[in-house]
TORRO-822685 format. One record per residue (C-alpha): x negated, y, z negated; residue in one letter; residue number from 1. Coordinates in pm, 1 decimal. Layout:
# TORRO-822685
+----------+----------+----------+------+-----+
:       c1 :       c2 :       c3 : type : seq :
+----------+----------+----------+------+-----+
:        X :        Y :        Z :    A : NUM :
...
+----------+----------+----------+------+-----+
***
This chain:
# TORRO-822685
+----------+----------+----------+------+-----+
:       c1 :       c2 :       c3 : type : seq :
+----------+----------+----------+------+-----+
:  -6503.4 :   1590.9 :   1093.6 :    X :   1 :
:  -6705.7 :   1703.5 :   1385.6 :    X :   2 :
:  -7096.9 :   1819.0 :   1326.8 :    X :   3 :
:  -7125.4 :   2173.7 :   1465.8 :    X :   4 :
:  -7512.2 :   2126.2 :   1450.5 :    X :   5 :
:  -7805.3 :   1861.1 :   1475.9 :    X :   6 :
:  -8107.7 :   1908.1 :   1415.1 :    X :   7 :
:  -8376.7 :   1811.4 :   1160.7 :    X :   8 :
:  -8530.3 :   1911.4 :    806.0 :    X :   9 :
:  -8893.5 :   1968.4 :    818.9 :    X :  10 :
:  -9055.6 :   1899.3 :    457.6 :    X :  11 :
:  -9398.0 :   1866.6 :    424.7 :    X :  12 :
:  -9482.8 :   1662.6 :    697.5 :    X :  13 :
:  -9153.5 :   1440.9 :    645.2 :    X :  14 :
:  -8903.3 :   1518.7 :    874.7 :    X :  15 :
:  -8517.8 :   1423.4 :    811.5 :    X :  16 :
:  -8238.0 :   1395.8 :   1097.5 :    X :  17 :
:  -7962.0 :   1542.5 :   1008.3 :    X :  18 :
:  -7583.1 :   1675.6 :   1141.0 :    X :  19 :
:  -7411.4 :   1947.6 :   1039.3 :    X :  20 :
:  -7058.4 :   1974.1 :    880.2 :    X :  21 :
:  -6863.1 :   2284.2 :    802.3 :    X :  22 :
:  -6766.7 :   2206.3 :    418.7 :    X :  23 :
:  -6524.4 :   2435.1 :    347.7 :    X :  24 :
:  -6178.1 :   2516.5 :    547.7 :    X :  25 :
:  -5882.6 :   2821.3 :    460.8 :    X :  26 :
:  -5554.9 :   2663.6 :    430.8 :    X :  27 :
:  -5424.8 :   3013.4 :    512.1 :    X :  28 :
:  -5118.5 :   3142.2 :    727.7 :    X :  29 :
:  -5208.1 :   3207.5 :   1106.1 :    X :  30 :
:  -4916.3 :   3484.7 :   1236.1 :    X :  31 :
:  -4899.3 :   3569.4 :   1585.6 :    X :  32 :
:  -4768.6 :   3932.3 :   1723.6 :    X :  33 :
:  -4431.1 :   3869.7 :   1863.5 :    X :  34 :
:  -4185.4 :   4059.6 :   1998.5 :    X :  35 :
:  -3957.0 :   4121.8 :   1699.7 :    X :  36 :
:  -3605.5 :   4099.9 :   1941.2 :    X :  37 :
:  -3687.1 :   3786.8 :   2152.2 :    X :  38 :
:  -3977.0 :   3637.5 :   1946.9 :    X :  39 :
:  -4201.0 :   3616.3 :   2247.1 :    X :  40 :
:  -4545.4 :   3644.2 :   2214.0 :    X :  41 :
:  -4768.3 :   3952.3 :   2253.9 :    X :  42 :
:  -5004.3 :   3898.0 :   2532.7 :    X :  43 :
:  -5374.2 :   4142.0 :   2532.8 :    X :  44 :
:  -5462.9 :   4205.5 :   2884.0 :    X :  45 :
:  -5922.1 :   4238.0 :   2897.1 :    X :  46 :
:  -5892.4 :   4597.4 :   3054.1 :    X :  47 :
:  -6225.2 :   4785.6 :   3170.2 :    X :  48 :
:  -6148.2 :   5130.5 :   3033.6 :    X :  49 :
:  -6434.7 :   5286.7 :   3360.2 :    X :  50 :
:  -6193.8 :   5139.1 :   3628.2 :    X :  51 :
:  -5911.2 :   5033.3 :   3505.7 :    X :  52 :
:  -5911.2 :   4707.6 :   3623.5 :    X :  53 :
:  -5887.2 :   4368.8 :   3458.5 :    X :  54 :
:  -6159.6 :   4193.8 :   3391.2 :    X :  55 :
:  -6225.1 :   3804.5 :   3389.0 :    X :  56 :
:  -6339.7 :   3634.6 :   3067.4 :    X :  57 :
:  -6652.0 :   3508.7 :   3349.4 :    X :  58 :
:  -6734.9 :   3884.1 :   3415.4 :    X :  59 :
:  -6769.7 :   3986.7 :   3085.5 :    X :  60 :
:  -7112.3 :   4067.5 :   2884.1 :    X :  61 :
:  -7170.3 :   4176.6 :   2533.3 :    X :  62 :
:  -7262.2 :   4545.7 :   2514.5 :    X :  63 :
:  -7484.6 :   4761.1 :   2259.9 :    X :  64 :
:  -7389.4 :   5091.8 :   2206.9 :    X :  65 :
:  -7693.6 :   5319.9 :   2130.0 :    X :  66 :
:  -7700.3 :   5640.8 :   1923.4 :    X :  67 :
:  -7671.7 :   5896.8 :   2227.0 :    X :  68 :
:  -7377.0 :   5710.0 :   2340.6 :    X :  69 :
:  -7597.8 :   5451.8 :   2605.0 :    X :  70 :
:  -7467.7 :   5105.1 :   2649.7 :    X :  71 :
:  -7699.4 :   4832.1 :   2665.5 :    X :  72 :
:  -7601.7 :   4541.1 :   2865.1 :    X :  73 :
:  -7697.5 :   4144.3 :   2717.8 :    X :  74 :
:  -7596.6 :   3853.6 :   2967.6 :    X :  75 :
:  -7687.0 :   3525.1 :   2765.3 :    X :  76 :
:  -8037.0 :   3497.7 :   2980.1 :    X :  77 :
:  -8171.6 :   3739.6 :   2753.0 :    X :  78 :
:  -8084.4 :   3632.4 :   2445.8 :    X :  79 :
:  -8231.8 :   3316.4 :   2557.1 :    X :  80 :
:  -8576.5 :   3548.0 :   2568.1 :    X :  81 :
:  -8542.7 :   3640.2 :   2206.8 :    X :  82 :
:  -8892.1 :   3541.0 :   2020.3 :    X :  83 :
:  -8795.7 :   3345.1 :   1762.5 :    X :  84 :
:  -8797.5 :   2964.2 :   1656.1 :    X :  85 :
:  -8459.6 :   2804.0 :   1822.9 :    X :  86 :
:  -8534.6 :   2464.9 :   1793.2 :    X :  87 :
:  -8307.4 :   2238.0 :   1605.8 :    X :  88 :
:  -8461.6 :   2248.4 :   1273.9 :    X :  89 :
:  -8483.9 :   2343.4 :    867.8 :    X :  90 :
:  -8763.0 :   2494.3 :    787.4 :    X :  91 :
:  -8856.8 :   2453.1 :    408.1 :    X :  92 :
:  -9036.9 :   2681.6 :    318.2 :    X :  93 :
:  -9007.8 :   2695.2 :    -81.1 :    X :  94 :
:  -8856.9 :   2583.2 :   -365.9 :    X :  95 :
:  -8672.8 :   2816.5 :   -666.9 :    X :  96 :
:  -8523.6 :   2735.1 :   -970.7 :    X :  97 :
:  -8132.9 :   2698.4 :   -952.5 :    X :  98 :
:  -8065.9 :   3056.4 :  -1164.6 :    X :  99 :
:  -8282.6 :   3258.0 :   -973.6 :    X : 100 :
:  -8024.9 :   3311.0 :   -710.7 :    X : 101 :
:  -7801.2 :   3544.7 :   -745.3 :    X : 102 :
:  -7408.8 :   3370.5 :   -570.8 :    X : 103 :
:  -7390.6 :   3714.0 :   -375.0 :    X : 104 :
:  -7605.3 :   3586.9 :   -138.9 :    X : 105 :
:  -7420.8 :   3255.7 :    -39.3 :    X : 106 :
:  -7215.6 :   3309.2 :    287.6 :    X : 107 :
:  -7081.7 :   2981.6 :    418.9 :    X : 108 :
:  -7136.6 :   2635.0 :    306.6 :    X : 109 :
:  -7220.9 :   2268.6 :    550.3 :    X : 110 :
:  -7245.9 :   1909.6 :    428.4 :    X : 111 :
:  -7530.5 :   1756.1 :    587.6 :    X : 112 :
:  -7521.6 :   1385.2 :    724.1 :    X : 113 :
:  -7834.0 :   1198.6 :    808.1 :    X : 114 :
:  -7925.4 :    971.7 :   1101.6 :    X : 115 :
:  -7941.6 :    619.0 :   1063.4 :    X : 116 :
:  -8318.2 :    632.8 :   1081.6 :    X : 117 :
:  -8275.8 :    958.3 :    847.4 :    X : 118 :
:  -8162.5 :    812.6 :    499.0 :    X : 119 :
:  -8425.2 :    701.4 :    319.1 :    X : 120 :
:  -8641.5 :   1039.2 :    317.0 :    X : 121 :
:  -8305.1 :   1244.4 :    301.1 :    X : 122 :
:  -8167.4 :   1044.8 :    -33.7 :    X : 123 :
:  -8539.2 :   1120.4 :   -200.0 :    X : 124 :
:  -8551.4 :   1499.7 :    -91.6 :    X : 125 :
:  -8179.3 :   1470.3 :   -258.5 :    X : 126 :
:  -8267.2 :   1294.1 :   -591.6 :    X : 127 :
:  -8579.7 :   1492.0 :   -592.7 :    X : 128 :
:  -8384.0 :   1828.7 :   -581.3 :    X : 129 :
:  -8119.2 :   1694.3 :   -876.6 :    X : 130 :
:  -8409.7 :   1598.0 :  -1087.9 :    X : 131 :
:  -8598.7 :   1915.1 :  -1062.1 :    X : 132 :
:  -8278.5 :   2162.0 :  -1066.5 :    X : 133 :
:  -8414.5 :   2345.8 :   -759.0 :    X : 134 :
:  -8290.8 :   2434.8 :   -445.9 :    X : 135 :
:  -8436.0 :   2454.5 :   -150.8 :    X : 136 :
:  -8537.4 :   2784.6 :     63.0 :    X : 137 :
:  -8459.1 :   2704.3 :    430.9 :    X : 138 :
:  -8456.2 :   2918.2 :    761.8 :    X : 139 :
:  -8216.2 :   2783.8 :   1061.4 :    X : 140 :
:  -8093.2 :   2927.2 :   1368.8 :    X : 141 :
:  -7715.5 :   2896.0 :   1458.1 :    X : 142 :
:  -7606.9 :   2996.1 :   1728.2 :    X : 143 :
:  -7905.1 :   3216.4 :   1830.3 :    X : 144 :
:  -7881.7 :   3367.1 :   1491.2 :    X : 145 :
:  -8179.4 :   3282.0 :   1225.7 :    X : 146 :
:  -8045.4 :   3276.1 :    901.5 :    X : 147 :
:  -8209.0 :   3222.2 :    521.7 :    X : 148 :
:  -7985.8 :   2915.5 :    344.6 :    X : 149 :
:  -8034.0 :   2723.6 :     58.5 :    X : 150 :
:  -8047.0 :   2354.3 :     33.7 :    X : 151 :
:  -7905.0 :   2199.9 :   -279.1 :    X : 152 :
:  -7776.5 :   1804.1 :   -420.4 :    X : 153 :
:  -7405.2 :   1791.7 :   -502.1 :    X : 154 :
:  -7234.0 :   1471.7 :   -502.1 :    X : 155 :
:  -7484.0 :   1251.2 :   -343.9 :    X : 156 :
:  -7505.2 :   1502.4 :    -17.3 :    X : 157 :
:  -7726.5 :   1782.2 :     29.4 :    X : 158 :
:  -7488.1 :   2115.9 :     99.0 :    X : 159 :
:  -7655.0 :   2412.0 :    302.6 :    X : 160 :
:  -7510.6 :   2745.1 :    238.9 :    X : 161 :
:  -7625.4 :   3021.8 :    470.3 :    X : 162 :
:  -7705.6 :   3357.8 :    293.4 :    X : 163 :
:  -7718.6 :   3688.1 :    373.3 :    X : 164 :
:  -8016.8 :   3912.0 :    396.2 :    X : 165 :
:  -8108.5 :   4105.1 :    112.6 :    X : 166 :
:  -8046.9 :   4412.6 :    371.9 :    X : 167 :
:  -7688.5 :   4289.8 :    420.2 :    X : 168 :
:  -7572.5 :   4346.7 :     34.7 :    X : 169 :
:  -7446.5 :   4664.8 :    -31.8 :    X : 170 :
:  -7653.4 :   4880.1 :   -314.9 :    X : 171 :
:  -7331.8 :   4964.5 :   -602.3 :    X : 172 :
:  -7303.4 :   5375.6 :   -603.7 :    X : 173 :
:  -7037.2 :   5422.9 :   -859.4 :    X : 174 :
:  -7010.2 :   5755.6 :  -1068.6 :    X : 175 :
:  -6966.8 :   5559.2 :  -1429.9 :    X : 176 :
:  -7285.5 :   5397.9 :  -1356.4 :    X : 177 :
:  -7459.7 :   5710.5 :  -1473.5 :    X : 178 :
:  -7280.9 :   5769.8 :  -1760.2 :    X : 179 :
:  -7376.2 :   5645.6 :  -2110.2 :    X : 180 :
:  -7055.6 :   5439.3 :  -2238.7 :    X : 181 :
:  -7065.2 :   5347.6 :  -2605.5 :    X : 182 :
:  -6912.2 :   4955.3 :  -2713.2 :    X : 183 :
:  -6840.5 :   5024.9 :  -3080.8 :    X : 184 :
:  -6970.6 :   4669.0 :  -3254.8 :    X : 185 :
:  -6588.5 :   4585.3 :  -3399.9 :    X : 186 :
:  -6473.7 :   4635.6 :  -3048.3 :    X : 187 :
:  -6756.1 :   4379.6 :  -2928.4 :    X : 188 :
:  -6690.0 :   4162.0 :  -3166.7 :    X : 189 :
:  -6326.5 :   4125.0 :  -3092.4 :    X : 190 :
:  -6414.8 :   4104.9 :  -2702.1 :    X : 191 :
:  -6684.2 :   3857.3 :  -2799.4 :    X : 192 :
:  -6384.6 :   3643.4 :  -2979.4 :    X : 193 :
:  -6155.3 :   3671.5 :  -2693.8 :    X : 194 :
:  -6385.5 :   3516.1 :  -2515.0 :    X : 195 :
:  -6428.2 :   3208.3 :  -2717.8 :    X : 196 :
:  -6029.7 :   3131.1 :  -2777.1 :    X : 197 :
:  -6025.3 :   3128.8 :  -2382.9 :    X : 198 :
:  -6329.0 :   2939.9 :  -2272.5 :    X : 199 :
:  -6268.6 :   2613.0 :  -2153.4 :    X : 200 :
:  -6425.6 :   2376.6 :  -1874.6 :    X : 201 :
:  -6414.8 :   2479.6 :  -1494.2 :    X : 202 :
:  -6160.9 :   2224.2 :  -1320.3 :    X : 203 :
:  -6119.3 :   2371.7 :   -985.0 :    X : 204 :
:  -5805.0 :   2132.2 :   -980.9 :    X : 205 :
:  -5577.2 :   2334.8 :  -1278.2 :    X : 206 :
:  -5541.8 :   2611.2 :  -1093.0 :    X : 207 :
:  -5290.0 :   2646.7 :   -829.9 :    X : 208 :
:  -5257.8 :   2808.8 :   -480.5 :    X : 209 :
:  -4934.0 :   3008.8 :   -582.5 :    X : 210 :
:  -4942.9 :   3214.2 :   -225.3 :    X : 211 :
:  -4920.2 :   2963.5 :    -44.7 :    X : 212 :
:  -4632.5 :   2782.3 :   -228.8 :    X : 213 :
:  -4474.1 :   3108.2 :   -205.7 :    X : 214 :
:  -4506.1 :   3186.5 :    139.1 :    X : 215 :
:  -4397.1 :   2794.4 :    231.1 :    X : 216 :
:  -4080.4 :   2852.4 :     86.4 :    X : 217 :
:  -4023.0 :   3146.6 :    249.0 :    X : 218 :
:  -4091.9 :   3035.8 :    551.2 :    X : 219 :
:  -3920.5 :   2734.6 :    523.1 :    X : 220 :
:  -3557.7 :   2947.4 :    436.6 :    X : 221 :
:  -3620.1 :   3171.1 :    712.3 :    X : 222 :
:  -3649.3 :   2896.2 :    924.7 :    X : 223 :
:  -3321.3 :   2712.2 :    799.7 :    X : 224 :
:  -3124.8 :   3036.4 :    755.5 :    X : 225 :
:  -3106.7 :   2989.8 :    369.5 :    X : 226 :
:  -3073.1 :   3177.9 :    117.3 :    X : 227 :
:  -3420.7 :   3393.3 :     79.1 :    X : 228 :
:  -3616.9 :   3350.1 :   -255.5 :    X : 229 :
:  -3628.8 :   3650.1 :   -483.3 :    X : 230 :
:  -3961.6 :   3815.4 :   -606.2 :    X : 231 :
:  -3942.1 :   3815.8 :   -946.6 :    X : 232 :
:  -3929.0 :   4120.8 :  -1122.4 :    X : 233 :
:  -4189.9 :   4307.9 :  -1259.7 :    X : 234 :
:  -4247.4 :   4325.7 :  -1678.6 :    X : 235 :
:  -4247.9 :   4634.3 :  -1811.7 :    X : 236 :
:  -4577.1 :   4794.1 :  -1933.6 :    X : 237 :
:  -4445.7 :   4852.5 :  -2281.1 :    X : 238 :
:  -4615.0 :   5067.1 :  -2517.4 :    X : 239 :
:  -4943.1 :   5248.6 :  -2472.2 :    X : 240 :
:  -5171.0 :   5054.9 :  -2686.9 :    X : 241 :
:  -5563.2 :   5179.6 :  -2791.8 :    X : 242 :
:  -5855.2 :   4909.3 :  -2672.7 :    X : 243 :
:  -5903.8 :   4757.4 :  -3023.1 :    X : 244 :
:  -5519.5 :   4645.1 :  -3042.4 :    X : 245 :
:  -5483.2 :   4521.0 :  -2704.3 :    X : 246 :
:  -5789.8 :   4285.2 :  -2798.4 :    X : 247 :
:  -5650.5 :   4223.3 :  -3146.4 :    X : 248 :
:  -5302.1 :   4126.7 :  -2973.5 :    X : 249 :
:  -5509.0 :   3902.6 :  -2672.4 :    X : 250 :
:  -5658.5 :   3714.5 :  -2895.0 :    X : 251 :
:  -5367.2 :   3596.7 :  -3080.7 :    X : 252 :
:  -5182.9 :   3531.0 :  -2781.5 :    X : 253 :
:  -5471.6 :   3325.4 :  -2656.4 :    X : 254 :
:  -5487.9 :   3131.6 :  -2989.5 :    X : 255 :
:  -5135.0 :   3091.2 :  -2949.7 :    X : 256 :
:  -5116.0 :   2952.7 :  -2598.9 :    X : 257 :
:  -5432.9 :   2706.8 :  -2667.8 :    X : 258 :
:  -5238.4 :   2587.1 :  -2966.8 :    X : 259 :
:  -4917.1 :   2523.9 :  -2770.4 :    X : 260 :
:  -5158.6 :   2295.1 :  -2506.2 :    X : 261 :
:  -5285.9 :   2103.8 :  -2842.2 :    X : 262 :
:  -4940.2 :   2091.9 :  -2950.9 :    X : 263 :
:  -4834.9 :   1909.5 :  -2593.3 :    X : 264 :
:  -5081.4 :   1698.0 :  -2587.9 :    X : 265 :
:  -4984.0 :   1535.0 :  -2954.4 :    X : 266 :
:  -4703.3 :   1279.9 :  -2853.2 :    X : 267 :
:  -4897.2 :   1086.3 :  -2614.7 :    X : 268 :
:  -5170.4 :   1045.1 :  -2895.7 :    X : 269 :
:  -4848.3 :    949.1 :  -3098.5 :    X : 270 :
:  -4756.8 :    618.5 :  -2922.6 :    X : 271 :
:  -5105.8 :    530.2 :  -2929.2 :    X : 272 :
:  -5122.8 :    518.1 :  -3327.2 :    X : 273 :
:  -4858.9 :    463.7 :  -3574.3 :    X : 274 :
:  -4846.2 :    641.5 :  -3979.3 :    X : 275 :
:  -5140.7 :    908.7 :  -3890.0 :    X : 276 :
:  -5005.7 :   1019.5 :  -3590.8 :    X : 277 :
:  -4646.5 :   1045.1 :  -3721.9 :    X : 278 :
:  -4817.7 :   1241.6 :  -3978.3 :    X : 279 :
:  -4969.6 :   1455.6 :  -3747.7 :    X : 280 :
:  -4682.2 :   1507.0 :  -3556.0 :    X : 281 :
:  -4477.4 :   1668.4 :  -3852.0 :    X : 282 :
:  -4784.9 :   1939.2 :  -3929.4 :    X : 283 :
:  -4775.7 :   2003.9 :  -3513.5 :    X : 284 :
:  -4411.6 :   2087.3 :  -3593.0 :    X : 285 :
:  -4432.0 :   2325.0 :  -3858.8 :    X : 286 :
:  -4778.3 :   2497.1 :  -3704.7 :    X : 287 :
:  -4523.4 :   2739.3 :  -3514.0 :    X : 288 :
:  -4381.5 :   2876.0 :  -3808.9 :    X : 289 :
:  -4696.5 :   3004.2 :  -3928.5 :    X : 290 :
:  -4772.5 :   3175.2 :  -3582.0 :    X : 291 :
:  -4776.1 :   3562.4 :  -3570.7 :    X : 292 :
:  -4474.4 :   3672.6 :  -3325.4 :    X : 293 :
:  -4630.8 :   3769.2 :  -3019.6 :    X : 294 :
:  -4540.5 :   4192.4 :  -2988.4 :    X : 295 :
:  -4315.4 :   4327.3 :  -2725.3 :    X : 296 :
+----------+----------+----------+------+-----+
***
């Protein structure tokens, strides 16, 4: 990986040397415009729309449009004026218990690497946030930009993710939100139990990019002039159900999934034992018959 930033963390009077990593990277397909008869590439000429002429990426500024339609011009000398702190560092300037912040905030996320000279300080301010359970309050300018973050432990690094300004989240304005919506307590209760036959531990590694599979294959056909892979069709709706039997029917479809996992998972606990798991392995095989038939 290569650092996109260096700078330091200023704590107290301690200050760490550190280098910046973006953590996180979009394993996402990048199409280009083509020309759909040749396959050539589409081409975007920098075009003043005052003279018509084109411009050179060395002639160009960035541009502020006021209200009444002005345009102020910025050449990079003046944003080299702006009055604020642009020196390579992190600012601490609290710390807040972990579920005080709300994830809405969180933008982008960096690994932080410290100098040579840096480790010592920057393991304790690391052990020192995983024994509290806070995180950090930071300020840092990238880029020109100052930015709130958050510093936080997580696997023997400290991770940085910028945040946005409480400004930049949107207020909700929805209709319902005014409305007084009654939860009868049988419906909760049946909502509540749904919950609980499909909670489980987060394992970021069970779930599955199916897009991308998807689109791979697709790709890869098109490429090869094979056959193209069929979308599969849709399932019907079915019938029109109220709330209180969809979350009747949910739940026994959840039981019955999380007993076909428990189910699977019997014959490798089988070769480990010998009479009590073959015992257990003819009730796992009669447990289906006693299963409600999941509806149409």
């Amino acid at each position: 990986m290569r650092s996109v930033w260096r700078g330091a963390i200023s704590f107290g009077l301690v200050t760490i040397g550190v280098r910046l990593y973006t953590a996180t990277e979009e394993h996402d397909f990048r199409f280009h415009q083509v020309h759909r008869e040749d396959g050539g590439r589409i081409r975007y000429k920098r075009v003043c729309q005052v003279c018509g002429e084109e411009v050179a990426y060395a002639d160009i500024a960035k541009g502020y449009e006021l209200d009444d339609g002005r345009v102020v011009v910025m050449d990079s000398e003046d944003f080299d004026k702006l009055p604020i702190n642009t020196d390579h560092a992190i600012d601490v300037l609290e710390f807040v218990p972990v579920d005080e912040v709300d994830p809405i905030y969180f933008q982008k996320s960096y690994y932080l690497e410290p100098d040579k000279a840096a480790t010592r300080p920057y393991v304790l301010l690391r052990t020192a946030l995983e024994r509290s359970g806070q995180l950090a309050v930071v300020k840092i300018t990238i880029r020109q930009r100052e930015t709130l973050a958050m510093l936080r432990a997580r696997e023997d690094l400290l991770v940085m993710h910028t945040m946005l300004w409480p400004d930049e989240v949107r207020k909700p304005d929805f209709e319902f939100l005014d409305s007084d919506v009654e939860v009868r307590p049988q419906e909760l209760k049946m909502a509540s139990s749904l919950v609980d036959s499909m909670a489980g531990s987060f394992d970021p590694g069970d779930f599955s990019d199916d897009y991308t599979v998807a689109m791979q294959k697709l790709i890869e056909a098109k490429a090869e002039g094979a056959e193209l892979p069929e979308q599969p069709e849709a399932e019907e709706a079915g019938e029109v159900i109220d709330l209180m039997t969809a979350l009747e029917r949910s739940v026994e479809q959840a039981k019955s999934a999380r007993g076909g996992k428990s189910a699977a998972r019997k014959p490798a606990a089988k070769k480990a034992s010998s009479s009590s798991s073959s015992a257990s392995g003819s009730s796992s095989r009669k447990a289906p018959a006693k299963k409600k038939a999941k509806p149409a």
